[in-house]
C-alpha positions as CSV (number, residue, x, y, z in Angstrom):
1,X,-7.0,132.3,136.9
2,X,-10.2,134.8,137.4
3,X,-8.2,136.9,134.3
4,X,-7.3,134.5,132.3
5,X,-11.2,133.2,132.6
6,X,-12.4,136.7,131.7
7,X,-10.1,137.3,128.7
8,X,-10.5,134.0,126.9
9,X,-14.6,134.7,126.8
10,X,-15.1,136.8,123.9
11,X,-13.3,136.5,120.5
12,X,-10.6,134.4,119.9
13,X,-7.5,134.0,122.3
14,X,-4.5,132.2,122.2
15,X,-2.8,130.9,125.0
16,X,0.5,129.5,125.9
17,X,1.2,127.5,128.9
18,X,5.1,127.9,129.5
19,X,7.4,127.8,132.9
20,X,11.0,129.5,133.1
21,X,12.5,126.0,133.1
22,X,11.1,124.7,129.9
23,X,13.8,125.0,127.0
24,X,11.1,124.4,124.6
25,X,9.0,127.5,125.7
26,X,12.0,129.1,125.6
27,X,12.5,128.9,121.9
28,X,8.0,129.0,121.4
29,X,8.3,132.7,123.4
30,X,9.5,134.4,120.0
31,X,7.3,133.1,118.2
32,X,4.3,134.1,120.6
33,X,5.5,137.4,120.6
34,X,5.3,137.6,117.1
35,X,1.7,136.1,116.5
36,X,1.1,138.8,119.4
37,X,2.1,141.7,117.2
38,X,0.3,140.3,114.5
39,X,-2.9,139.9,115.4
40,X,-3.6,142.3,118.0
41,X,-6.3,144.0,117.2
42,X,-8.2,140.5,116.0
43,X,-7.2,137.5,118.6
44,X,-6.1,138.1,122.4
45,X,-2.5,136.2,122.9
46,X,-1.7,135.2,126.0
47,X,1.3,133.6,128.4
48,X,0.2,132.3,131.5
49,X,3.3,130.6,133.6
50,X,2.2,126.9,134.9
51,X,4.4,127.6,137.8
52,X,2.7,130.7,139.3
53,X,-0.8,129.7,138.4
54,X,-0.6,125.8,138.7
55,X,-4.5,126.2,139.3
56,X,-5.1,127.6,136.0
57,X,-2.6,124.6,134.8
58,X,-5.0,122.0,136.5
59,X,-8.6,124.0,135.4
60,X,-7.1,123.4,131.8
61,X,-5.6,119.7,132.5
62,X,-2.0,120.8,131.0
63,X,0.1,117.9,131.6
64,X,3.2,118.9,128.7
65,X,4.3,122.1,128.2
66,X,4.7,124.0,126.7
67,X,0.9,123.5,125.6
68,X,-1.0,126.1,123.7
69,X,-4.4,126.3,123.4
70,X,-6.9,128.2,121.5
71,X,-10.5,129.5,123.1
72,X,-13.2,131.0,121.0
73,X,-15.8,132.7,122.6
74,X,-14.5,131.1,126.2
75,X,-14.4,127.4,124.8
76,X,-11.3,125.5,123.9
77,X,-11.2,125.0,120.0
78,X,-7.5,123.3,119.6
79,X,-4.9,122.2,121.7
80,X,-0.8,122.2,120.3
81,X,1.8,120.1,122.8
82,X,4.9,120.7,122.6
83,X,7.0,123.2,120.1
84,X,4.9,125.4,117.2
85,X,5.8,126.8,114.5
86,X,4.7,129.7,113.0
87,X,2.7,129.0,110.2
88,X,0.9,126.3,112.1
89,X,-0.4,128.9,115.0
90,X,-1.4,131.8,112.1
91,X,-3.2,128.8,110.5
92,X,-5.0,128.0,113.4
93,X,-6.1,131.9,114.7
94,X,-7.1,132.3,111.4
95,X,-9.5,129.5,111.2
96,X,-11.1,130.4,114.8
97,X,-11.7,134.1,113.5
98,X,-13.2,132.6,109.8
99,X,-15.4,130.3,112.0
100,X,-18.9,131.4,112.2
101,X,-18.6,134.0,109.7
102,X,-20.0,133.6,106.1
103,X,-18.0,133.3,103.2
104,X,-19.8,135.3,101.5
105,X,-21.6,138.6,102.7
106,X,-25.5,138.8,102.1
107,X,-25.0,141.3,98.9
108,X,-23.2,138.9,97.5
109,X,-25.0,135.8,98.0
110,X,-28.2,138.1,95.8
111,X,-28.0,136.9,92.2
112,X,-27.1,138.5,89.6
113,X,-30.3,140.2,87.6
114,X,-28.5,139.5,84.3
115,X,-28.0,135.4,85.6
116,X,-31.8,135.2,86.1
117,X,-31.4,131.8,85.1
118,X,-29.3,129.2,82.9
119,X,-30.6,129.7,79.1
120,X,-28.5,132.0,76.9
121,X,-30.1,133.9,74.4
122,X,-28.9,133.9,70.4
123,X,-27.6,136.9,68.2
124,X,-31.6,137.3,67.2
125,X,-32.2,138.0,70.7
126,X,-34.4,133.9,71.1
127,X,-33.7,132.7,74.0
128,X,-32.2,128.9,74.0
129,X,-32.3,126.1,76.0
């Protein structure tokens, strides 16, 4: 549990709660591994096995697997029970690594010179109102 603590406190992480007996995490493990290709060099993606680290399964009150949760910056952001697809997951790591971060970067949040303001000047060069 000490590892898991330690990798979920910077950044984003994902991590799936699963034991060998769950048919569900059975079929969720593909799709893991996938999100895990995807995004590792932005989110951490983790599987941590309820049955050899049932105190890690208590610390983080799973009661369903499997159970995926996301942690940004070492706090839980969203919780998924039971069977995810896809889409849903990339959705959700995508969000947790826009969080916090600004649309829009400071140069572009400068105005424009030529959008000093809202009047539009006529073909004589008079400005209008």
């Amino acid at each position: 549990m000490k590892g898991l603590k330690k990798a979920i406190q910077k950044g984003v992480a994902l991590v799936d709660f699963t034991a060998p007996w769950c048919a569900p995490c059975h079929l969720q493990h593909p799709i893991v591994e996938k999100l895990a290709i995807a995004y590792q060099k932005k989110a951490r993606i983790m599987v941590l096995d309820v049955e050899k680290d049932r105190q890690a399964a208590m610390q983080y009150n799973i009661t369903s697997i499997p159970t995926i949760v996301i942690f940004k910056n070492g706090r839980e952001i969203h919780r998924f029970v039971g069977l995810q697809p896809s889409d849903v997951l990339s959705s959700a790591i995508d969000k947790a690594l826009d969080a916090g971060q600004s649309r829009y970067s400071h140069k572009a949040a400068v105005a424009d010179p030529n959008l000093t303001d809202n009047r539009t000047k006529s073909r004589s060069g008079r400005e209008n109102n």
